[in-house]
C-alpha positions as CSV (number, residue, x, y, z in Angstrom):
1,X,-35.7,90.1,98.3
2,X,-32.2,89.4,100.1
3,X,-30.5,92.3,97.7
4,X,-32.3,95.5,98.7
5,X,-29.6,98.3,98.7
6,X,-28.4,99.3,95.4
7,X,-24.5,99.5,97.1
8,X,-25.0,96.7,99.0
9,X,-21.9,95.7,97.4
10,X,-18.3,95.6,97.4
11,X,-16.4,99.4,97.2
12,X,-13.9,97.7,94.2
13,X,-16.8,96.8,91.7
14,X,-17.3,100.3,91.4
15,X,-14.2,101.7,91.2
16,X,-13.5,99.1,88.8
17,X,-16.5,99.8,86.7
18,X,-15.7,103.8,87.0
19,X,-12.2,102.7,85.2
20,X,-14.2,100.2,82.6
21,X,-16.4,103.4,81.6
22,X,-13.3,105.5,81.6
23,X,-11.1,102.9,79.2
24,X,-13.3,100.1,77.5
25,X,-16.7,101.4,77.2
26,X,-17.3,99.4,74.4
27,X,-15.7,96.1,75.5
28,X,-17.9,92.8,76.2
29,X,-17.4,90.1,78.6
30,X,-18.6,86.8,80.6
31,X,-18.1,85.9,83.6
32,X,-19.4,82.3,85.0
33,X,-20.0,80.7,88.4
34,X,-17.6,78.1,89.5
35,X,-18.7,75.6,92.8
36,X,-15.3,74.8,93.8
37,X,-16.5,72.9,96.9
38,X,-18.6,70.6,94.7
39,X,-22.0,71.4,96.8
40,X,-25.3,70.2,95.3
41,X,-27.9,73.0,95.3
42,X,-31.3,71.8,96.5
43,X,-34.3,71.2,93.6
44,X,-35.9,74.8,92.7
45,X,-32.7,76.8,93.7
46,X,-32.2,78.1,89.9
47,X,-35.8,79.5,89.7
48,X,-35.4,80.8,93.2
49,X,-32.2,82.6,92.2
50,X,-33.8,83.5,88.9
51,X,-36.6,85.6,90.8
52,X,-33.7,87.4,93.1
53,X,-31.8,88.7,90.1
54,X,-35.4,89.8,88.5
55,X,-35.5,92.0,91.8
56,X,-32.8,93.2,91.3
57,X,-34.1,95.4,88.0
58,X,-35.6,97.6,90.8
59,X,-32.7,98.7,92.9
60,X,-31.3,102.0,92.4
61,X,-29.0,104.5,93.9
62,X,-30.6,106.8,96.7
63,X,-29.7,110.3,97.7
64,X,-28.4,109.1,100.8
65,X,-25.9,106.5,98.9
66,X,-25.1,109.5,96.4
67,X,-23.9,112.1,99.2
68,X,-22.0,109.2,100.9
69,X,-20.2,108.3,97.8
70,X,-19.8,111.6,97.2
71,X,-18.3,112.7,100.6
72,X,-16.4,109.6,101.3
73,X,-15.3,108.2,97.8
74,X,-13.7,111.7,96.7
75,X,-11.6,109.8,94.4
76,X,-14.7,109.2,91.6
77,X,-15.8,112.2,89.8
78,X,-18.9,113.3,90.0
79,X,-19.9,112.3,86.1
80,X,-19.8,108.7,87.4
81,X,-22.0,108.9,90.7
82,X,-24.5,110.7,88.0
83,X,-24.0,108.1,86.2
84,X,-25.2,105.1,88.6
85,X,-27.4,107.1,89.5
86,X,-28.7,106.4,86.2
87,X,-27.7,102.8,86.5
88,X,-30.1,100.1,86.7
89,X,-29.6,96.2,87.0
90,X,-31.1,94.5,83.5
91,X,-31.5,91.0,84.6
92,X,-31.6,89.5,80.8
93,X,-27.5,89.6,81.1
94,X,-28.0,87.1,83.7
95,X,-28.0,83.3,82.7
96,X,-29.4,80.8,84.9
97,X,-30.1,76.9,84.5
98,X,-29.8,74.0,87.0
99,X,-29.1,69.9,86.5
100,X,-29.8,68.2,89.0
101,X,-27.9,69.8,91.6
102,X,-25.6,71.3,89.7
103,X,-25.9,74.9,89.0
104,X,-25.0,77.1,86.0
105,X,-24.6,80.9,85.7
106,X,-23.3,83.1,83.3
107,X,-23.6,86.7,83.2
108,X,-22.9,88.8,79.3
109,X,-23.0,92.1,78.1
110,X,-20.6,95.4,77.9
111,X,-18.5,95.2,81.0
112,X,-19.4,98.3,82.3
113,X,-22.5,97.3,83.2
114,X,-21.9,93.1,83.8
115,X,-19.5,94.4,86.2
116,X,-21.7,95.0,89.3
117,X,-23.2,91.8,89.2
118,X,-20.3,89.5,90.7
119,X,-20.7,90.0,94.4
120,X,-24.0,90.8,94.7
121,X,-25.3,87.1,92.8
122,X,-22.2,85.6,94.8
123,X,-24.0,86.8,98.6
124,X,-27.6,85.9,97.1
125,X,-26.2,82.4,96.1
126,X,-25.1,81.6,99.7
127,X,-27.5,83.4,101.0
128,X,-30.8,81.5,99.2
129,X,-28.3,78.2,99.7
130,X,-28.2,78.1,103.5
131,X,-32.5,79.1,103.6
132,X,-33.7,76.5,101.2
133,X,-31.2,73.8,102.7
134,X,-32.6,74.4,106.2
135,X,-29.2,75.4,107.5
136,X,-29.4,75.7,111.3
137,X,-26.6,77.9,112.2
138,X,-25.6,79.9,116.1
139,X,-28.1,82.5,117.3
140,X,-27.5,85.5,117.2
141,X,-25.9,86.5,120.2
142,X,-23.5,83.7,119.9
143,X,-22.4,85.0,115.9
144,X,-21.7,88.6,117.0
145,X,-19.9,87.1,120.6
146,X,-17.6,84.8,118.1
147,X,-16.8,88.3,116.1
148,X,-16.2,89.8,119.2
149,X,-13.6,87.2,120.9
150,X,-11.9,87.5,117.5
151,X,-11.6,91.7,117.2
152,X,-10.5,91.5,121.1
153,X,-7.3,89.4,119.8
154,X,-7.0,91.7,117.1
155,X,-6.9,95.1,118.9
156,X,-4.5,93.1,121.3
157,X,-2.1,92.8,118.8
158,X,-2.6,96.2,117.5
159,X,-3.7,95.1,114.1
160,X,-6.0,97.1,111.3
161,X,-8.8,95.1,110.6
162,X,-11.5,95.6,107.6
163,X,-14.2,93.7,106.6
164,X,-14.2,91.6,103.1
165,X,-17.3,89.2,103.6
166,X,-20.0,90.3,101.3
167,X,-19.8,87.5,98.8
168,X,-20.0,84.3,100.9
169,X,-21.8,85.7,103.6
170,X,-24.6,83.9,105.8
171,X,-26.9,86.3,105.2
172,X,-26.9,90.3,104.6
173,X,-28.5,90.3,108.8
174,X,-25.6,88.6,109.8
175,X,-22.8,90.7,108.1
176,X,-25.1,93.9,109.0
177,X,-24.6,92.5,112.3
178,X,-20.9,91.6,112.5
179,X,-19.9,95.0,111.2
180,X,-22.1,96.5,114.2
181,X,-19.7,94.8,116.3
182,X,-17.0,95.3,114.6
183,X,-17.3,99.2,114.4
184,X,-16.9,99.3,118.2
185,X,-13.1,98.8,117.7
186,X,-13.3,101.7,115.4
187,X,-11.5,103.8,114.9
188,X,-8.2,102.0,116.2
189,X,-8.8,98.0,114.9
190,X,-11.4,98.3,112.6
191,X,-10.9,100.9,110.3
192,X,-14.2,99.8,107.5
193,X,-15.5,97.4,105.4
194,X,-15.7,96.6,101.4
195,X,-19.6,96.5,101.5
196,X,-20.5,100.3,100.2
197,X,-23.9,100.3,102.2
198,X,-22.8,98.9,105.5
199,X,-19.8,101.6,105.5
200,X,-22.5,104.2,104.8
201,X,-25.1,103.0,107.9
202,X,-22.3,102.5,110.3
203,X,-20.1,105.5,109.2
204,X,-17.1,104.0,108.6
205,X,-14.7,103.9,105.4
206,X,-15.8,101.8,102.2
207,X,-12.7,100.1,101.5
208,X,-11.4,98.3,98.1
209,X,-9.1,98.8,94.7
210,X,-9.8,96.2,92.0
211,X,-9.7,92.6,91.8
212,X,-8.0,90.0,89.4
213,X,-10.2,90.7,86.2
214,X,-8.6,93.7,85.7
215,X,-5.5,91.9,85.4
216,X,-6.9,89.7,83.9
217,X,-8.9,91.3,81.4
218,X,-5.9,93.2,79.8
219,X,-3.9,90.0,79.1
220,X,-6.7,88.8,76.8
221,X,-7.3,92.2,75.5
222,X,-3.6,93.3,74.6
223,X,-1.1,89.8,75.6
224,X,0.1,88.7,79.0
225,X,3.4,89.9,79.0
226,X,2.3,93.9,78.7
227,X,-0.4,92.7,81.2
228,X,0.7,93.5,84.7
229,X,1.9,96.9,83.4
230,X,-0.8,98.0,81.3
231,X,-3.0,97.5,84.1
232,X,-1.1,99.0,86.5
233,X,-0.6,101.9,84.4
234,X,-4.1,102.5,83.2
235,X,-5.1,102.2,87.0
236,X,-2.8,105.1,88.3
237,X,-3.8,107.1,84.7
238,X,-7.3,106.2,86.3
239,X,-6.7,107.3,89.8
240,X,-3.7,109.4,89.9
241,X,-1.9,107.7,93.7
242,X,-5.5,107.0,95.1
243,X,-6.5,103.9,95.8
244,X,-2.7,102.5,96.1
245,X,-3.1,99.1,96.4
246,X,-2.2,97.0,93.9
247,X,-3.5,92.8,93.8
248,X,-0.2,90.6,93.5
249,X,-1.2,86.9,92.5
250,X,-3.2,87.7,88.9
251,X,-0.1,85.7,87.5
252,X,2.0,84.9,90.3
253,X,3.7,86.8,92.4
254,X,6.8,86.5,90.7
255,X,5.6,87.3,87.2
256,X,4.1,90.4,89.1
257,X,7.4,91.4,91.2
258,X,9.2,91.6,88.1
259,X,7.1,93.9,86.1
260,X,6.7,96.0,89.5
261,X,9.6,98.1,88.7
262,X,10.6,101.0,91.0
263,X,7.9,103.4,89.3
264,X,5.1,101.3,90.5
265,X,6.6,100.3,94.0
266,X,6.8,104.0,94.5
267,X,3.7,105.0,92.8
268,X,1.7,101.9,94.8
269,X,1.1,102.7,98.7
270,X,1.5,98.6,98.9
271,X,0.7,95.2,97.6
272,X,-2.5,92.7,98.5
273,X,-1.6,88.9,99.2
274,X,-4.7,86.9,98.1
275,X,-2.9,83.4,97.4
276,X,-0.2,81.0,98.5
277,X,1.7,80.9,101.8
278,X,1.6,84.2,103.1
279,X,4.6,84.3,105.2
280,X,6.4,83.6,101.7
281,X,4.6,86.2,99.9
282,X,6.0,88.6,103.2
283,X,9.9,87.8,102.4
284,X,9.4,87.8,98.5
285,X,7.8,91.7,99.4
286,X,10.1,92.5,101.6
287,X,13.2,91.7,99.6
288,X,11.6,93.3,96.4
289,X,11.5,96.2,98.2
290,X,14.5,96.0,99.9
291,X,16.0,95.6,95.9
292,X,14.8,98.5,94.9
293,X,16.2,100.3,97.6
294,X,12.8,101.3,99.5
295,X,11.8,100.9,103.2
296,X,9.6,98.3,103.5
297,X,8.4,100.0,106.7
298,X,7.0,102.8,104.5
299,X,4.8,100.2,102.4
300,X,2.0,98.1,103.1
301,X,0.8,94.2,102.4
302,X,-2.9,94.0,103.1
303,X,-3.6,90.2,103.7
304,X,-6.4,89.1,102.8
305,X,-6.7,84.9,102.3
306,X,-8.6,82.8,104.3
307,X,-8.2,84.1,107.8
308,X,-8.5,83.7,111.1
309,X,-7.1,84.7,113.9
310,X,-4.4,82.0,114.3
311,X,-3.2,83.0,111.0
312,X,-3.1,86.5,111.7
313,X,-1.0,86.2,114.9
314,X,1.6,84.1,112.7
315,X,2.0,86.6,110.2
316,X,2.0,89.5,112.6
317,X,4.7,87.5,114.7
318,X,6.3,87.1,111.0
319,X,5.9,90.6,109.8
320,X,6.5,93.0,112.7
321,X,9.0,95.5,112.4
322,X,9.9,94.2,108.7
323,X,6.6,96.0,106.5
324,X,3.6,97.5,107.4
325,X,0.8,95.2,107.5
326,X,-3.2,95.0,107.5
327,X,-5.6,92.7,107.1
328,X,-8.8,92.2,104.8
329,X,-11.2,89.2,106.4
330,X,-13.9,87.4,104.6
331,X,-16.3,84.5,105.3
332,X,-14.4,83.7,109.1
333,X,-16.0,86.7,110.0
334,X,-19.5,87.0,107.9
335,X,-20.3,83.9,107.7
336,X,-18.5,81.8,111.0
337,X,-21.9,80.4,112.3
338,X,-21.5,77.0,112.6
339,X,-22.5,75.6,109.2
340,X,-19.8,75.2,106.4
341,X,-19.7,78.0,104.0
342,X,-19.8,77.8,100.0
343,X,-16.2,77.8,98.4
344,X,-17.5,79.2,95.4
345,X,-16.6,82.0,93.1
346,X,-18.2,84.3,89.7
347,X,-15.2,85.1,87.7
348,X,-14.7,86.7,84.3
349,X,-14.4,83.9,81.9
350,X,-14.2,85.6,78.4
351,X,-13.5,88.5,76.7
352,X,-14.7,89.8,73.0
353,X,-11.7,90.6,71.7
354,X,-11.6,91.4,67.5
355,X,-15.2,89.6,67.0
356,X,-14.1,86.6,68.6
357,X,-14.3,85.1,72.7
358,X,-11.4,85.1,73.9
359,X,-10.1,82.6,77.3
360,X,-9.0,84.6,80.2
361,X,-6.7,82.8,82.3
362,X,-5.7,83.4,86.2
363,X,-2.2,81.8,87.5
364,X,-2.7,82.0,90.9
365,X,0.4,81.5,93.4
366,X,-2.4,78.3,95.0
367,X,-2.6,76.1,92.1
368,X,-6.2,75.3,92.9
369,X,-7.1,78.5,92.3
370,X,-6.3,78.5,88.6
371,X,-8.0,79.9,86.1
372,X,-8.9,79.8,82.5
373,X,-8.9,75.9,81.1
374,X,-5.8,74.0,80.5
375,X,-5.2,75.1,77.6
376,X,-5.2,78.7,77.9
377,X,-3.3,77.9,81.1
378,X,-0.6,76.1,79.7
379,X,-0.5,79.0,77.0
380,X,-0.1,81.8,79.3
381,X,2.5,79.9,81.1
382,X,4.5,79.6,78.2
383,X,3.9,83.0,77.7
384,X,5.5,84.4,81.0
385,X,8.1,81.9,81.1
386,X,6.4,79.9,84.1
387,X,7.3,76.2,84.6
């Protein structure tokens, strides 16, 4: 069973889902797996998969997990920990098939509950990938050495560092064991990690606001030019200035810099930079700011796209004395082990909206990383006045 901790998850799915329960209790979604690298998934990997999310039915919330959430997450009420603690996985919203070696999921049901299966599914995916494909990656000594090297740059350049690699992690041992090292540059460097139980064993801070569906779920609900507002707003009606971080690139940065009026740049602690050329996304932030007539010294950008430490040097080199800065990393460090790691993603894909499935769309600043079908693309650019 590679899932054995009911938070062995990412800190945002549940403060999303806490806002779904709050707002759209009623509201049903999709979401579906998309292999963006192309892999083919060895013969057997659905029905394996298939008997990791029937585990799954069994997890539950311990008292341990409760008092943690409870001390360290003092922005969700208790009503919602008593309610995961009610919480149970039901594995029939989970769709699995495979052709060949081309895999299909799709998860359905009311969001408040699909919600919690995204990075959990993504981790067991790579996870069950690299054991039935023989993958023969570094021992262990050399994975936590490599994770080592990289946090000794990092506390040389006086950097906050947090850990974002649950969902295309080697394994749930080998992110286990790159947070252990990791936590020794606490409390200075690394200052906690997005995976809820790994933040609870080691003591540290679960870190995480919400991701792109939440964007991306009110343009199909209520239009995409109310969009970036509506979410904003309903997240700060939600949290009340906790959890101040608000995700940038749901439909381009510039779509979001111009509904990020002064109320929000002041309400928001900072902004997170997830696509496109991040020195770019720096300037655009920094004269935004600048615009409104706020320090950007007083904000924050947490970077969080595909790094490694020759990236981060460049954008600290960039950056310094211009905004505040920190930095979210992924798979370079939970899963840089000498075999090439999934590019894959579960996204929400559809939303019920007045008895009929509606197309949600992402317009990331990286092309690539578009969302939604041409069609509904091509419609919500016309929409926001994107060429």
């Amino acid at each position: 069973m590679i899932i054995q901790h009911f938070t062995d998850n990412d800190l945002y799915k549940f403060t999303m889902q806490y806002g779904v329960v709050s707002l759209f209790p009623s509201d049903v979604v999709r979401y579906r797996f998309t292999n963006r690298g192309g892999d083919q998934f060895p013969e057997g990997f659905a029905q394996a998969l298939r008997q990791e999310v029937d585990s799954m039915a069994n997890l539950k919330l311990t008292k341990e997990e409760h008092k943690f959430l409870q001390e360290k997450c003092y922005y969700l009420p208790q009503a919602y920990l008593d309610f995961i603690a009610g919480y149970r996985f039901d594995p029939n919203e989970v769709k699995i098939s495979q052709e060949g070696g081309k895999l299909e999921v799709m998860i359905e049901g009311l969001w408040y509950r699909t919600i919690l299966w995204e990075v959990p599914l993504m981790a067991i995916i790579s996870e069950l990938f690299f054991k039935m494909t023989g993958a023969k990656p570094y021992d262990k000594a050399k994975r936590t050495q490599i994770a080592d090297d990289k946090m000794k740059i990092y506390s040389g350049l006086g950097l906050k560092i947090a850990d974002f690699g649950t969902r295309r992690r080697y394994s749930f041992e080998n992110q286990d064991d790159i947070v252990a090292t990791l936590n020794q540059y606490a409390p200075n460097t690394f200052v906690g990690t997005s995976n809820v139980y790994l933040a609870m064993k080691y003591n540290t801070t679960p870190i995480g606001t919400h991701a792109h569906e939440w964007f991306m779920f009110h343009a199909a609900k209520f239009g995409y030019k109310i969009a970036n507002k509506l979410a904003l707003e309903n997240w700060v009606n939600v949290y009340r200035g906790d959890l101040g971080i608000a995700l940038s690139d749901t439909f381009t940065t510039e779509v979001f810099f111009r509904d990020f009026d002064t109320l929000y740049a002041k309400l928001f602690d900072g902004v997170r930079h997830d696509s496109g050329s991040p020195l770019e996304f720096a300037d655009k932030t920094i004269e935004h700011y600048k615009k409104l007539r706020i320090n950007p010294l007083s904000k924050t950008i947490v970077f969080s796209d595909a790094l490694n430490p020759d990236m981060v040097k460049q954008i600290v080199d960039y950056c310094k004395g211009r905004i505040g800065m920190s930095f979210g990393i992924g798979t370079n460090f939970t899963n840089d082990v000498g075999v090439k790691p999934l590019n894959m993603v579960i996204k929400i894909d559809t939303v019920m909206v007045n008895n009929q499935w509606t197309k949600v769309v992402k317009l990331s600043d990286n092309p690539i990383k578009h969302t939604g079908g041409a069609e509904a693309v091509e419609l919500a650019k016309k929409s926001l006045g994107i060429d």
